[in-house]
C-alpha positions in Angstrom: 18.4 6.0 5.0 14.9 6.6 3.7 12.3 8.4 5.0 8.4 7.5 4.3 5.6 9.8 5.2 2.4 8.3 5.6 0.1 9.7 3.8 -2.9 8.3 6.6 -1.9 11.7 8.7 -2.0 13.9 5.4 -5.2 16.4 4.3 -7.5 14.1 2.0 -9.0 16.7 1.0 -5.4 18.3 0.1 -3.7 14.9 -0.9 -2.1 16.1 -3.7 -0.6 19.0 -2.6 0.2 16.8 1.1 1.9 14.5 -1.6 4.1 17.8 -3.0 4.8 18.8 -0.2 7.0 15.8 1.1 8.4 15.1 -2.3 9.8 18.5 -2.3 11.5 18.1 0.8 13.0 15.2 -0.9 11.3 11.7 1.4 11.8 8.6 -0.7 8.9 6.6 0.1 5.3 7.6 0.2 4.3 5.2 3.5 0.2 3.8 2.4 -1.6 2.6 5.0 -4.4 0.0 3.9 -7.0 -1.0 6.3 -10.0 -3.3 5.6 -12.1 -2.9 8.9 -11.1 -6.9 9.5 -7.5 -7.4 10.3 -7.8 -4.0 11.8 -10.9 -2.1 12.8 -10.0 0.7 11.0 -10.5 1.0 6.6 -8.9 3.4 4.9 -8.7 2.5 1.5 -8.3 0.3 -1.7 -6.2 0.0 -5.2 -8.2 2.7 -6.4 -6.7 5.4 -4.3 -3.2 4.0 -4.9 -3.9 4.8 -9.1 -4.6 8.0 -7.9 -1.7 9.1 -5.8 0.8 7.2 -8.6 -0.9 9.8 -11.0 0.9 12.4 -9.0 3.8 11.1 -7.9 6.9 9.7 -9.1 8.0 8.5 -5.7 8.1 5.0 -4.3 4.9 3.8 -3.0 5.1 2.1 -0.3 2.0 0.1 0.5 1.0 -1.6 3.7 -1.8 -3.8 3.6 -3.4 -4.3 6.9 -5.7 -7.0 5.2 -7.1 -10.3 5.0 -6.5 -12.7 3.0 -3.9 -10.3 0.8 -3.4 -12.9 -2.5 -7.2 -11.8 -3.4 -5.9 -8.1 -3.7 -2.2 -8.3 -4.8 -2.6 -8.0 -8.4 -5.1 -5.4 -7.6 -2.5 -3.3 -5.7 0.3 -4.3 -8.1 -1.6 -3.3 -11.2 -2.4 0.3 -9.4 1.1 1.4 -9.1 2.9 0.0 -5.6 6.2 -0.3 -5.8 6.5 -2.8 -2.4 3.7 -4.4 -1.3 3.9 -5.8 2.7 1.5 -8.1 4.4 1.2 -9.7 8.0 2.3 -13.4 8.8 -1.0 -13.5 10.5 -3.0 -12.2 7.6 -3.0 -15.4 5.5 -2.9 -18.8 6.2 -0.4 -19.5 2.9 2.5 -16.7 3.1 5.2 -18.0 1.4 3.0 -18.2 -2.0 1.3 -14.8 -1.1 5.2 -13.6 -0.9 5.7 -15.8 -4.4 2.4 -13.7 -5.6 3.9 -10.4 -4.9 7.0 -10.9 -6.4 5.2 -12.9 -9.5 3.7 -9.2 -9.8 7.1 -7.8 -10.2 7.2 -5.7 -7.4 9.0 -5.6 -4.3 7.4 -8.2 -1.1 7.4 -7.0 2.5 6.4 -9.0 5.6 5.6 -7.1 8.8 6.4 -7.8 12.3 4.0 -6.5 14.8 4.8 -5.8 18.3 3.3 -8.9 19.7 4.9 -11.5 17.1 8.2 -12.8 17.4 10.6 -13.1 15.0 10.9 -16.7 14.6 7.3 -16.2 12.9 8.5 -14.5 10.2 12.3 -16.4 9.8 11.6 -19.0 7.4 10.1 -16.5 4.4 13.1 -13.9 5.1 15.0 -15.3 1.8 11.8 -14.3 -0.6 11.3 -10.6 1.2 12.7 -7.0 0.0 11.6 -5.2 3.5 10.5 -6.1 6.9 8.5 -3.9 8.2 9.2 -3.7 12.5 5.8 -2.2 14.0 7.1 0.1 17.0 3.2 0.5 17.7 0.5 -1.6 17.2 -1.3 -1.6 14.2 -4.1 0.3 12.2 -4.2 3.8 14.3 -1.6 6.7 13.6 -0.5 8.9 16.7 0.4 5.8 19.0 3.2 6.4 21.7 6.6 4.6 20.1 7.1 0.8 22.3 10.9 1.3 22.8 10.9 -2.6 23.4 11.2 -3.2 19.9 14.3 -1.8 19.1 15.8 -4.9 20.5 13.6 -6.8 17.9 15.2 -4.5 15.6 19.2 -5.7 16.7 18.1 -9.1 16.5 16.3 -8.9 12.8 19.6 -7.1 11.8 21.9 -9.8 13.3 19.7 -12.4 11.6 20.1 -10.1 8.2 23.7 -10.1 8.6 24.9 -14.1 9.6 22.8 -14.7 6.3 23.7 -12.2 4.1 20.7 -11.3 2.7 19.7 -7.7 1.6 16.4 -7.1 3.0 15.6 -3.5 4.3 14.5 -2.6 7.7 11.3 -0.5 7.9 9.9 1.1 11.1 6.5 2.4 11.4 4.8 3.6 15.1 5.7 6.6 17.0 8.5 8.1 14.6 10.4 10.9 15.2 14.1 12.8 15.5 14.8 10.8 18.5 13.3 7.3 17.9 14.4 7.6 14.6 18.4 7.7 16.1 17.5 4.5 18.3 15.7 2.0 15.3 19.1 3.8 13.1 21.7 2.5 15.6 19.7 -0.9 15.7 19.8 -1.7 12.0 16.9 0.4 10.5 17.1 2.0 7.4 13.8 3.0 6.5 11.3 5.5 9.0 7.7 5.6 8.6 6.9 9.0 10.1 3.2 10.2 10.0 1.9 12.7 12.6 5.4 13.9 13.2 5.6 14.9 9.4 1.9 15.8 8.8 0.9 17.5 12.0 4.0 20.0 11.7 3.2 23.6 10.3 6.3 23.0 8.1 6.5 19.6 7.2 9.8 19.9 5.1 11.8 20.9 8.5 10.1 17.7 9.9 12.2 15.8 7.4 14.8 17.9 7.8 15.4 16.7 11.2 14.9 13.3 10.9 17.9 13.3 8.6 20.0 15.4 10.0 19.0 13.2 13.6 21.8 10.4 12.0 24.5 12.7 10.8 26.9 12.3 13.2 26.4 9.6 14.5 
């Protein structure tokens, strides 16, 4: 299991120390949200910020891209020091070669799944991806109530995952925390974006804390 703190609910005016924080209290993933004000109406921010944050970090970064068009940016994002780069089925008209892109960038290629897509969407480029990324919210806001509909997306991805063998991870992001975590977990996750939960705490370490120990015994 890996946990991934988004760094959309940290202090930007603390980022570095946010960062610290979470990689002292030993997360995986650093979760980076990117927004372009198109495919979302939010924007966040671009490759440059990425450089920045792998200045001061040694952990995996973990980039979403909530954009259009993502082949113009890849290399951009590659270059700046992601480790896995995801993008939307519904962000490009050519995914499989964005996917072929990615990977041509040697880094890792997500797709994402939002709420309101189904699965069959996404089935054909499962082969070519690294992680799937289940939205349990819909995208390009942090603090959204968790849509408990999706685990069953969740048991159906990791059924698919299974008859095929393939080696993909299972990412959720939306509404994260020690008791959601347990029911995306039993479904077939293995990877938990958690933002507010983490962020929002006066002591974000015990945040982690309990979103591991949530899947001990079970």
């Amino acid at each position: 299991m890996k946990i991934a703190p988004s760094i959309l609910s940290a202090d930007f005016c603390n980022l570095k120390h946010d960062i610290e924080l979470v990689e002292k209290a030993g997360v995986e993933y650093l979760h980076v949200d990117v927004m372009d004000g198109h495919f979302v109406p939010n924007i966040t921010f671009g490759p440059s910020v990425v450089a920045d944050i792998r200045k001061n970090t040694n952990l995996v970064l973990d980039c979403h891209l909530m954009i259009e068009n993502p082949e113009q940016y890849i290399e951009d994002f590659a270059k700046a020091g992601g480790d896995i780069l995801t993008i939307h089925v519904e962000s490009t008209r050519h995914i499989y070669r964005a996917l072929q892109l990615i990977h041509d960038n040697n880094v890792k290629a997500g797709i994402v799944l939002n709420p309101g897509t189904p699965l069959a969407e996404i089935e054909p480029v499962l082969p070519l991806v690294d992680q799937v990324l289940v939205m349990t919210v819909n995208p390009g806001f942090g603090g959204q109530t968790f849509i408990h509909d999706m685990v069953k997306k969740i048991q159906k991805l990791k059924e698919i995952k299974d008859q095929n063998k393939y080696s993909f991870d299972i990412e959720v992001d939306g509404g994260i925390n020690d008791k959601t975590l347990v029911d995306c977990y039993k479904a077939g996750a293995n990877v938990f974006v958690a933002g507010s939960f983490v962020y929002d705490a006066e002591v974000p370490k015990k945040q982690v804390e309990l979103l591991k120990n949530a899947v001990k015994n079970i």
